[in-house]
C-alpha positions in Angstrom: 110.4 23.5 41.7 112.8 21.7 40.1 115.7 19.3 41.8 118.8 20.1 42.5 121.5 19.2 39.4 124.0 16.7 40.4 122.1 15.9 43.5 119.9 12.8 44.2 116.6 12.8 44.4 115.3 12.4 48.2 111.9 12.2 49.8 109.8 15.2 49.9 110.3 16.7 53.3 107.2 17.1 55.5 106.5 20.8 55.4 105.1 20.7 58.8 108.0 22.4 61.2 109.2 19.4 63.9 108.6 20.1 67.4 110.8 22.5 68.8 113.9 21.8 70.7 114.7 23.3 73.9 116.7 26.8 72.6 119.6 27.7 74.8 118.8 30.1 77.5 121.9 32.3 76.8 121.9 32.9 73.3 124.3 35.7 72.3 123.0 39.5 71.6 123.9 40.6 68.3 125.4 43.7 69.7 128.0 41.6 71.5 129.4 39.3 68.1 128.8 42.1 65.1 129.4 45.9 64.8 131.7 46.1 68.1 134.9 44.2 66.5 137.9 46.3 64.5 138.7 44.7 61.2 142.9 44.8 61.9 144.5 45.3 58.4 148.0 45.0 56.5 150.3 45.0 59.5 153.9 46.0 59.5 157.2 46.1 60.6 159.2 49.1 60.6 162.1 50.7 62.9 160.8 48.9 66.1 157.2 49.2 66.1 154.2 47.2 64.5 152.4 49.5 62.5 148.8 48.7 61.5 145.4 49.7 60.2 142.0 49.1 62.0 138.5 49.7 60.7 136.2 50.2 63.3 132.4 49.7 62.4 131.4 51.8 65.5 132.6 55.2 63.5 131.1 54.0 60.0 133.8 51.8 59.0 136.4 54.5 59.4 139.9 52.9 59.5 143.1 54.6 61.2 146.6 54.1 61.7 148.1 52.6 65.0 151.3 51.4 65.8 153.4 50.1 69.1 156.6 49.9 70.5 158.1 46.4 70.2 158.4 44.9 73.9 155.8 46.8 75.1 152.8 44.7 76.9 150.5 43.8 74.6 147.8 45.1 76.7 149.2 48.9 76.7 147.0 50.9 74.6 148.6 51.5 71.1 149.3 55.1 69.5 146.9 56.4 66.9 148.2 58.2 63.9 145.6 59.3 62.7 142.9 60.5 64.7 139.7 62.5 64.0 138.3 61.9 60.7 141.1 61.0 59.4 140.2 57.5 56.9 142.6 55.6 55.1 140.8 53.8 52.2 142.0 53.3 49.1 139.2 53.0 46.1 141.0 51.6 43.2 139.7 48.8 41.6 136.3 49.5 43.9 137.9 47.0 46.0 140.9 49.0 47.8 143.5 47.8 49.6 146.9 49.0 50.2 146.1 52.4 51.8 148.9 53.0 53.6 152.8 52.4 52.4 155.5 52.5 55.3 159.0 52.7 54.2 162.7 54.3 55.5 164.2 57.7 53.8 167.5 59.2 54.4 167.5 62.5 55.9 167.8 65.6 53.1 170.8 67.4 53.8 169.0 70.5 54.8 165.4 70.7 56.6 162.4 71.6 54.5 158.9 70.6 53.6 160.0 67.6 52.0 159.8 65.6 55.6 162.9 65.0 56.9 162.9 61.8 59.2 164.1 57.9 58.9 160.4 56.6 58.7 157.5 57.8 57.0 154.2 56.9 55.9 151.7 57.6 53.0 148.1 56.9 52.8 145.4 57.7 50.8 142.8 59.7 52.4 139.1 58.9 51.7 137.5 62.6 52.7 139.5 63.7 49.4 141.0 61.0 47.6 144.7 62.5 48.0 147.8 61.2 49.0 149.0 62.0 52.3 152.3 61.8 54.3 153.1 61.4 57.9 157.0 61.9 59.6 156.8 58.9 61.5 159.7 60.0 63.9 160.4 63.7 62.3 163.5 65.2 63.6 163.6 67.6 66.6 160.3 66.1 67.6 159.8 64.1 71.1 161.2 60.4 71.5 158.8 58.5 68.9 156.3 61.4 68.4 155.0 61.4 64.9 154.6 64.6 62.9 151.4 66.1 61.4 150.3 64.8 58.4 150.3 66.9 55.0 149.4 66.5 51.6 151.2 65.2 48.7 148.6 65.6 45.8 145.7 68.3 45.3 142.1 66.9 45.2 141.3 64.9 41.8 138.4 66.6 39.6 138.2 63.2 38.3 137.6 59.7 39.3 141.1 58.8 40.0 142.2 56.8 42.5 145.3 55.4 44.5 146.4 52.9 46.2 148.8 49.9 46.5 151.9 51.6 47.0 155.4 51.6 48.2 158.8 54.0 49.1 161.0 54.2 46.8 163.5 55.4 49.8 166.1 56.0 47.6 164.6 58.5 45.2 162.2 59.9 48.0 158.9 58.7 46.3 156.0 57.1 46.7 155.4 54.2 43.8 152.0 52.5 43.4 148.9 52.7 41.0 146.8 55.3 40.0 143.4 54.0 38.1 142.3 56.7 35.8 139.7 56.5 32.8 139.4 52.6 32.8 143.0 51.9 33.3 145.9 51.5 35.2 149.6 53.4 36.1 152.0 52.8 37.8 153.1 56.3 39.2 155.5 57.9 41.0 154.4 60.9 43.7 157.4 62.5 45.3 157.3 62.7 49.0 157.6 66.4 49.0 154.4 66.4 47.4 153.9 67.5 43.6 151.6 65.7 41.0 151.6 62.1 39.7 154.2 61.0 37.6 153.6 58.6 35.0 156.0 55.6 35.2 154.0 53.1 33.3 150.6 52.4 31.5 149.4 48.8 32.1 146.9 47.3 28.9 144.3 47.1 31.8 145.2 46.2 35.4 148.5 46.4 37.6 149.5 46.4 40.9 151.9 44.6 43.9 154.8 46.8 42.7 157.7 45.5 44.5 160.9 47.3 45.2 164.7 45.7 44.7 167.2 46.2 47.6 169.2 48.1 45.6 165.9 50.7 44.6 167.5 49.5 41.0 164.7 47.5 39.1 161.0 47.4 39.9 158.2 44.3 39.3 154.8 44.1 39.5 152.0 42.2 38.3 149.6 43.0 35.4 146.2 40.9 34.1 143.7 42.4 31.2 140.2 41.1 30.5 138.7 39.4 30.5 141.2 37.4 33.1 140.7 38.1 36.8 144.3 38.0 37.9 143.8 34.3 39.6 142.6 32.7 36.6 145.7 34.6 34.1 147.9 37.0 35.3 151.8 38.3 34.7 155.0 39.3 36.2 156.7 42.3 35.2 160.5 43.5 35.4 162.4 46.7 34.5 165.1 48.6 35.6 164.9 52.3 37.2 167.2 54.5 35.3 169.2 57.0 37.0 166.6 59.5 36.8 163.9 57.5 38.2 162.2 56.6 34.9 160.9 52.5 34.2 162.8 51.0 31.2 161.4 48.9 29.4 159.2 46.2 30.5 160.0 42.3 30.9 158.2 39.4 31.7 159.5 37.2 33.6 156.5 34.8 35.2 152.6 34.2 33.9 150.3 34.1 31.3 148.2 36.6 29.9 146.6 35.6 26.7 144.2 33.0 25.2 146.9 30.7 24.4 149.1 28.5 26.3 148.5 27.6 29.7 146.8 29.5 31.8 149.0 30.8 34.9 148.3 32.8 37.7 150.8 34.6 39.9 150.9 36.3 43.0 153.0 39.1 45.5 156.3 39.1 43.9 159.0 39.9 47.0 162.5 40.6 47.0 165.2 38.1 49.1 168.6 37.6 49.1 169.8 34.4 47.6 173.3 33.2 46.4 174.4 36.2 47.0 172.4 38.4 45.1 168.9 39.9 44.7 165.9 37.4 43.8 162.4 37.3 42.6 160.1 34.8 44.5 156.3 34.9 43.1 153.4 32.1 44.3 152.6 30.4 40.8 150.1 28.0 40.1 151.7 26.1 36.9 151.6 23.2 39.1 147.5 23.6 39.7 148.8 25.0 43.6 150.2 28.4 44.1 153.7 27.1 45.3 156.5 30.1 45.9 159.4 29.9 43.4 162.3 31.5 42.8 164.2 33.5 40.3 168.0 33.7 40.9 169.7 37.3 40.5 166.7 38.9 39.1 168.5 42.5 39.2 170.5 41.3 36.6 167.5 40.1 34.2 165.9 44.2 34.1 166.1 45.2 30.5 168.1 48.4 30.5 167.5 51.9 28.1 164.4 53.3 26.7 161.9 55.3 27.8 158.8 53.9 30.0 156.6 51.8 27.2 152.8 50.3 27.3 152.7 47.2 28.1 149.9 45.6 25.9 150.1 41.8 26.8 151.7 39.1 26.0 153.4 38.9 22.9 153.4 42.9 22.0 157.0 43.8 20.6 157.6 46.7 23.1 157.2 44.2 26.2 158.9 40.8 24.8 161.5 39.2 26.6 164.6 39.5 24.4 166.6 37.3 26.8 165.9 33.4 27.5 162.6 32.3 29.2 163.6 32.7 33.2 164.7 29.8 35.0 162.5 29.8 38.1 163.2 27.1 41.0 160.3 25.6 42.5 161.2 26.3 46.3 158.6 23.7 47.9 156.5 22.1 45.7 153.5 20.8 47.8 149.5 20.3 47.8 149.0 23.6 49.3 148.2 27.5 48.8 150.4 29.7 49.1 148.1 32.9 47.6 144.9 33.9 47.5 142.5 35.5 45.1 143.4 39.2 44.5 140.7 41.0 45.4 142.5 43.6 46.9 145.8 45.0 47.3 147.9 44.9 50.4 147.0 40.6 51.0 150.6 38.8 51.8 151.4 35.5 52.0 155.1 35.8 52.1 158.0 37.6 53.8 161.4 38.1 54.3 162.9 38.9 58.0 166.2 39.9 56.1 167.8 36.4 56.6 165.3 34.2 55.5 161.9 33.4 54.0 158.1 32.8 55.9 155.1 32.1 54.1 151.6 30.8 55.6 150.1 27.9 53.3 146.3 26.8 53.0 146.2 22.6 53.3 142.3 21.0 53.1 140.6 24.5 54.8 143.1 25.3 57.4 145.7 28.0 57.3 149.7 27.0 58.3 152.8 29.5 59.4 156.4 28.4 58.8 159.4 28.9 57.4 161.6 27.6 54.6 164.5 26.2 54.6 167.0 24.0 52.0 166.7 21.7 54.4 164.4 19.4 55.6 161.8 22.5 53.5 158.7 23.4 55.2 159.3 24.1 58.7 156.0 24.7 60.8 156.0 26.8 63.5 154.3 25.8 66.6 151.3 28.3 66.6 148.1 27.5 68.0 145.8 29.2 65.2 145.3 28.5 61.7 143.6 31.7 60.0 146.2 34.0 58.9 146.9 36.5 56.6 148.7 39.7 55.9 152.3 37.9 56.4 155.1 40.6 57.7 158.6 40.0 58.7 161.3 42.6 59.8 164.3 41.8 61.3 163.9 38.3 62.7 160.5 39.0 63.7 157.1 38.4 62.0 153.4 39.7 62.5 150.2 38.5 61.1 146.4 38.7 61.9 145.6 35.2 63.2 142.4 33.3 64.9 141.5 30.4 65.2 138.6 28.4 65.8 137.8 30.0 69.8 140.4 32.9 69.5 139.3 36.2 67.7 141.2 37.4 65.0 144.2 39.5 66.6 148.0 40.7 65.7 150.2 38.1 66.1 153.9 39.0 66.9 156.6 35.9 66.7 160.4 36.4 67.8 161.7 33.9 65.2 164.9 33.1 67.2 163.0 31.8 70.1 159.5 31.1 69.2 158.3 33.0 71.7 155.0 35.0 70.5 152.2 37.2 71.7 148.4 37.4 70.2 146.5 40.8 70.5 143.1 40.3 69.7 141.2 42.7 68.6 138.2 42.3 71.0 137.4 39.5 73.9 135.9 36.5 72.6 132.1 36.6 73.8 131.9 33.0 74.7 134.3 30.5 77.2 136.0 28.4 75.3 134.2 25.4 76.3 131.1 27.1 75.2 132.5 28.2 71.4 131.1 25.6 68.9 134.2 25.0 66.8 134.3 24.0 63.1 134.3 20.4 62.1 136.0 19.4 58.7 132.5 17.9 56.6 133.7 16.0 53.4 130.5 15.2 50.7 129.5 14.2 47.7 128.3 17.4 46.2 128.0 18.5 42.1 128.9 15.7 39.7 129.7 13.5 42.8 132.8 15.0 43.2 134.0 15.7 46.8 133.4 19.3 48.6 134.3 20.3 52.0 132.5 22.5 54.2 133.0 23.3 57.8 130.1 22.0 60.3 129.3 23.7 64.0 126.7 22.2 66.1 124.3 23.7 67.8 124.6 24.4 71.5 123.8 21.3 73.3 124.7 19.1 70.5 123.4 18.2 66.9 120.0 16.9 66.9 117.2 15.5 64.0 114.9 18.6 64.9 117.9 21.6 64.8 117.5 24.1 62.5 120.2 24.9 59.8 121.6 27.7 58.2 123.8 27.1 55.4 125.7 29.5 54.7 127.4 30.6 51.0 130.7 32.6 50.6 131.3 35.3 48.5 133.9 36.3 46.1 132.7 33.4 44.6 136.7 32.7 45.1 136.3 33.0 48.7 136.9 30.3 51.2 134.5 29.5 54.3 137.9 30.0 57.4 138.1 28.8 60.8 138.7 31.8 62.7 136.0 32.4 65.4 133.2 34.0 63.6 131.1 35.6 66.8 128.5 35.7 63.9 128.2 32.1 63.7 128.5 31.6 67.1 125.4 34.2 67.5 123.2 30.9 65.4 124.8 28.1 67.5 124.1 29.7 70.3 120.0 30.1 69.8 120.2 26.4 68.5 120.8 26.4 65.0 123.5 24.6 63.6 125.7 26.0 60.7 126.9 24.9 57.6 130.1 26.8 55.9 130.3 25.7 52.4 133.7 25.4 50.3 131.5 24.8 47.2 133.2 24.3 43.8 134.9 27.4 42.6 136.6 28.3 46.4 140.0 28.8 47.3 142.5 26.8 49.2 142.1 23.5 47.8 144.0 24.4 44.3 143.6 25.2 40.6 141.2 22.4 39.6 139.0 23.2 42.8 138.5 26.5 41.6 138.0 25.8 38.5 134.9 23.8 38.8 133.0 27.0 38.6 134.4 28.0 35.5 130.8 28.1 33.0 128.8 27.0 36.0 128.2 29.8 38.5 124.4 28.9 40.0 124.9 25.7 39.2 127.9 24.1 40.9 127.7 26.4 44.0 123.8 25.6 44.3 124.4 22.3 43.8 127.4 21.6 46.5 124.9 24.0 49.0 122.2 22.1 48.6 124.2 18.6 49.2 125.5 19.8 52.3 122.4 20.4 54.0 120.9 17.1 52.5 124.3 15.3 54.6 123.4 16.9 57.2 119.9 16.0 57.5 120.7 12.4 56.3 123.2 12.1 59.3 120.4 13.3 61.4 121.9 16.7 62.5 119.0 19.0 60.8 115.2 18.9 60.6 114.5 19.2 56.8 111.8 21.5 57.3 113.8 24.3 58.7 116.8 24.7 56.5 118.0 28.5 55.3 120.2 30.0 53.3 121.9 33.2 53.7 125.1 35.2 51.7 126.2 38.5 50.7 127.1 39.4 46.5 128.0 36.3 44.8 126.8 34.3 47.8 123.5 36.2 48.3 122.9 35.4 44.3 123.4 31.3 45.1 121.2 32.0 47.9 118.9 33.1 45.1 119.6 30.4 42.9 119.0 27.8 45.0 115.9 28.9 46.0 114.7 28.9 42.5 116.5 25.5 41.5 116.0 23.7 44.2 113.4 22.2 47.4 115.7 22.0 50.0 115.7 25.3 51.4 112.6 27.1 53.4 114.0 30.8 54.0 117.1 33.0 52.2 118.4 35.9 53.3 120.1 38.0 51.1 122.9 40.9 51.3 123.1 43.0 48.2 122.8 39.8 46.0 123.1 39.7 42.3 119.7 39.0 41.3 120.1 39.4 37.2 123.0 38.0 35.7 122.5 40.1 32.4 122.3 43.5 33.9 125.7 42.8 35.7 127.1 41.8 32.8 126.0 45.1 30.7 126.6 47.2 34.0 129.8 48.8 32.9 130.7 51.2 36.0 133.0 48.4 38.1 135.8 47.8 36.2 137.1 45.5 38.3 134.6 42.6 37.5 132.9 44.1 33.9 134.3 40.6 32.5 134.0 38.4 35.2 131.0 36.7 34.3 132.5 35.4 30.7 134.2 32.9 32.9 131.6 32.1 34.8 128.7 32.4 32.6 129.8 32.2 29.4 130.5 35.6 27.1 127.9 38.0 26.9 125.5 38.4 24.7 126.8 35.1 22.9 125.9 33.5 26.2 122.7 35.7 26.8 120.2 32.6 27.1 122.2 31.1 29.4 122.1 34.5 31.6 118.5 34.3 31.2 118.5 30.3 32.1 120.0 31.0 35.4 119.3 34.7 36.6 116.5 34.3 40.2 115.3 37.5 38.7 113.8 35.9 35.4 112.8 32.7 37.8 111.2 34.7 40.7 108.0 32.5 40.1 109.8 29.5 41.1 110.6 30.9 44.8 108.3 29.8 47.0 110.1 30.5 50.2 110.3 33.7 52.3 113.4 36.3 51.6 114.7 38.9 53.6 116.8 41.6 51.2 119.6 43.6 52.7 121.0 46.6 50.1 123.1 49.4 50.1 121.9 52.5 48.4 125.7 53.3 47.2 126.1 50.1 46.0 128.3 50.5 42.5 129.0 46.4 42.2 125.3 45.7 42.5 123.1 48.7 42.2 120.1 48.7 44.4 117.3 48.4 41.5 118.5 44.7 41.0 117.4 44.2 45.1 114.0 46.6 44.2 113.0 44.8 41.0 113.5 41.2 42.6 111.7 42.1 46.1 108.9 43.6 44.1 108.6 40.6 41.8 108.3 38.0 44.7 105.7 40.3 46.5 103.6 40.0 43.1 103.9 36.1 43.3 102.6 36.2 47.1 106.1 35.6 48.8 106.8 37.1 52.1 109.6 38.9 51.2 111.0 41.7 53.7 114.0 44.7 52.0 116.0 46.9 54.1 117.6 49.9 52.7 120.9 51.4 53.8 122.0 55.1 52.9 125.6 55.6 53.3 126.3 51.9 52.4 128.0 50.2 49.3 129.0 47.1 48.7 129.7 45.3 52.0 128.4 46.9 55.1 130.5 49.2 56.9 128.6 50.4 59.9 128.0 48.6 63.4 124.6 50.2 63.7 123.6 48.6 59.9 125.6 45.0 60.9 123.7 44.5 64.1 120.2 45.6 62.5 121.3 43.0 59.2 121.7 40.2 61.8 118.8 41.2 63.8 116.0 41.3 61.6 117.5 37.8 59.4 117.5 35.9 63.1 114.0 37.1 63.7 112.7 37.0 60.2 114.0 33.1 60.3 112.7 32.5 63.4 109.2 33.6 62.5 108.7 31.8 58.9 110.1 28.6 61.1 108.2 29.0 64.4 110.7 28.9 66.5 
């Protein structure tokens, strides 16, 4: 095999497995870190209570609705909205997000089936794709009862789909996007049910609509291919006429052609500032996503016309006729404020109704605080740094935070005091003292340029003879977090140590870090893998000969790649991996990602000996090490014959290769049963090829 590119050359490593070490004599069951935690999603603030979503992998990844009562003990059990089989999921994109939109309407004059009430909520329903709404607190009904829910649309005969969506309280609506034949609408459902209304055709993808105060003008965000919205992306603006119909379209923030720079913007929000109604937006012009600002934006909405395409950049129907927007940088910094939009319903930033939060990523780590004209960025004293889904209400905030011995629970934060509580979502499975916790690794990985990667020993401390698993994000955007990962702590705690890898092409450490990917996927990330775990066993933490690599999607494809590009790895272990870059790119039924690979890859076919160059699948002769394959047979992003065809050509070339099939399972695994069994049989199969 040939040597790492970008990496030194080093001594062959004997391929004799070291002695063991003494393994730990409590190592953690996999039942007790995987398949037993709720994913907590998207929480929010409404009326008093923290409403939120939790997917819970012991009923097949089903995910409900739950809220509770500000004040009450944290450790009272929360109400359940939506019990039974009820599962909010939202399918646009393939991705999701944004399920469920909460939101205030004023009561109709006289009672009906339009759902009278102060708060309501809609989600989309997964058993029939609909939208459905629930009377939060629905008149003449018990102190804080919610209703029943009913539908709002009749089941699609197509293959539409909903999701990212918001009230508009003052026209009693739900707004948000409906993807339908390969493209995007904004539309407008009214709460007492009916069919879609068509508000707006995007060239090819929209979403984060955002509401003014007044329920007078509307923005959202909009990116065409073959841009993924964090590489090139826009920021919308139009006023509502009085009949509830979008004028026409303005852009006010972004890029979205070949020309010019290339600008990427995030979860436009509505504040108050100098007395009127503003815009801020993350935007990356300066190579971070910093929040900026854009004075009394109500009074930039284009008024008359009908609702127009917009068809990019530069089309007459969606060119600004007034002057290019002045927007004020509000804290320009090194950091993140945003994060690749994979799905809809992330937040970053809020507004409490007096003043502006935000969580920002700095070197790996995540940060809460407010800001302020003065002195600026204003941390707040939390002791976690992995957040997301930002919401504020009322001088309060809520998040999901962890950090590096706390699991991932709601945080709630009184903003006039400071005083906050943390619910996780299930106990830690270790003391603290007995949690390894991530340490920052800096290294000279692809083209000697730095990477970072977070490092946790082993139980009982780093040694020459531990094995390592090195483990590679997906996304590729993603970043390796902090937050307790029971998952990880399931390795340490058997001896291995672990190796999270922020290779080149991650998020969190700016434009030009993510960037580095661009034309280079399997190379840079391959590369930057393969460095770390050379550190490591140059700082004598790792015995060479017992090295794996393991990823899921874009990750399980670098696991791939490096074990046809490289010698430094002795196992892989793979979960629905991209195995042939040239069938993705031709594989036209997710939208989402049918251009994706031009960026990384290069354009396709013009590019096609390059997709050839670095696809495992055309290189399967080169892997000599064993792989364990993990697949889901509903898999639409990666379609299970990549998985057959790759297992079946390193069982012709006398590779141990093990495959495990999952019915019911698509793209990221859902259930607790198929979690535990994934982390099961990679922990044995590992063990067995090592000797452990």
């Amino acid at each position: 095999m040939s040597q790492a590119r970008g990496i030194p050359p080093t001594a062959t490593p004997d391929p004799r497995p070291p002695a063991a070490a003494p393994r730990p004599s409590t190592p953690l069951p996999a039942a007790a870190v995987v398949g037993r935690t709720p994913s907590l999603k998207e929480p929010q603030l409404l009326g008093g209570f923290l409403y939120w979503q939790e997917q819970r992998p012991q009923e097949k990844g089903r995910t409900t609705l739950l809220r509770r009562r500000a004040g009450v003990p944290v450790d009272a059990a929360p109400e359940e909205l939506t019990p039974g089989d009820w599962n909010l999921r939202s399918r646009v994109h393939g991705y999701g997000g944004g399920a469920c939109a909460l939101g205030r309407v004023a009561p109709l004059p006289e009672a009906g089936a339009g759902g009278a009430g102060a708060a309501i909520a809609v989600f989309v329903h997964d058993g029939d794709r609909c939208l459905w709404a629930l009377d939060l607190a629905p008149e003449g009904a018990p102190d804080g009862a919610a209703g029943e829910p009913r539908r709002l649309t009749e089941p699609r005969t197509d293959d539409g789909a909903f999701g990212g969506g918001l009230i508009d309280a003052h026209r009693r609506r739900w707004i948000g996007v409906l993807e339908l034949e390969g493209r995007d609408q904004l539309v407008a459902v009214p709460l007492a049910g009916g069919p879609p209304e068509p508000l707006h055709t995007a060239a090819d993808f929209c979403g984060y609509p955002a509401l003014s105060p007044s329920g007078t003008h509307l923005a959202w965000l909009e990116w065409q291919q073959p841009w993924m919205p964090w590489q090139r992306s826009q920021l919308w603006l139009a006023r509502l006429e009085a009949g509830g119909a979008l004028g026409r379209p303005q852009l006010v923030a972004g890029s979205g052609s070949a020309q010019g720079e290339a600008l990427s913007v995030f979860q436009p929000l509505w504040i108050e500032a100098d007395g009127g109604a503003a815009l801020v937006v993350a935007n990356d012009r300066s190579g971070w996503w910093n929040l900026e600002c854009l004075a009394d934006a109500e009074a930039r909405g284009a008024t008359g016309g009908a609702a127009s395409e917009a068809k990019g950049v530069g089309d007459t129907c969606s060119e600004a006729a007034s002057p290019e927007p002045s927007w004020r940088p509000l804290l320009p910094m090194p950091a993140e404020f945003a994060m690749p939009q994979w799905v809809f319903g992330m937040a970053t930033h809020a507004w409490d109704g007096r003043q502006l939060l935000a969580i920002a990523c700095q070197e790996g780590r995540w940060q809460l605080g407010r800001i302020a004209p003065s002195p600026g960025w204003q941390p707040l004293p939390i002791p976690f740094d992995d957040l997301a889904y930002l919401t504020a209400a009322d001088g309060r905030l809520a998040c999901v935070a962890s950090g590096p011995t706390s699991p991932p629970g709601l945080l709630e934060l009184e903003l006039a005091t400071g005083a906050w509580t943390h619910t996780p979502a299930a106990f830690a499975p270790l003391a603290p003292e007995a949690i390894s916790q991530p340490q920052p690794l800096w290294f000279s990985g692809h083209g000697g340029r730095p990477i970072h990667a977070w490092v946790y020993a082993p139980a009982g401390g780093a040694h020459p003879q531990a094995p390592l698993l090195v483990k590679g994000h997906s996304g590729p955007t993603a970043m390796a977090r902090t937050g307790l990962n029971p998952a990880i702590q399931f390795w340490t705690s058997r001896g291995w140590g672990v190796v999270d890898v922020n290779y080149g092409g991650s998020t969190g450490f700016g434009r030009a870090y993510r960037e580095r990917l661009d034309g280079q996927w399997g190379v840079v990330d391959v590369a930057d893998c393969a460095a770390a775990a050379q550190a490591l066993v140059e700082a004598g933490r790792a015995a060479p000969g017992r090295i794996a690599i393991e990823g899921g999607s874009a990750g399980g494809f670098t696991v791939l790649a490096a074990l046809c590009f490289t010698d430094v790895f002795r196992a892989g272990g793979c979960r629905y991996a991209v195995t042939d870059l040239a069938a993705l790119a031709q594989h036209d039924e997710h939208r989402f990602e049918a251009r994706y690979l031009d960026g990384l890859v290069g354009p396709w076919p013009a590019a096609a000996a390059t997709y050839a160059a670095r696809s495992p699948l055309q290189h399967a002769e080169q892997i000599q090490a064993p792989v364990i394959f993990f697949q889901g047979l509903d898999d639409t992003v990666v379609p299970p014959e990549q998985t057959e065809r790759m297992a079946e050509a390193l069982r012709r070339n006398g590779v141990p290769v093990e495959v495990h099939l999952f019915a019911d399972e698509g793209h990221g695994f859902r259930s607790s049963a198929t979690q535990i069994q994934v982390l099961e049989a990679t922990e044995a199969f590992f063990r067995r090829h090592f000797q452990l």
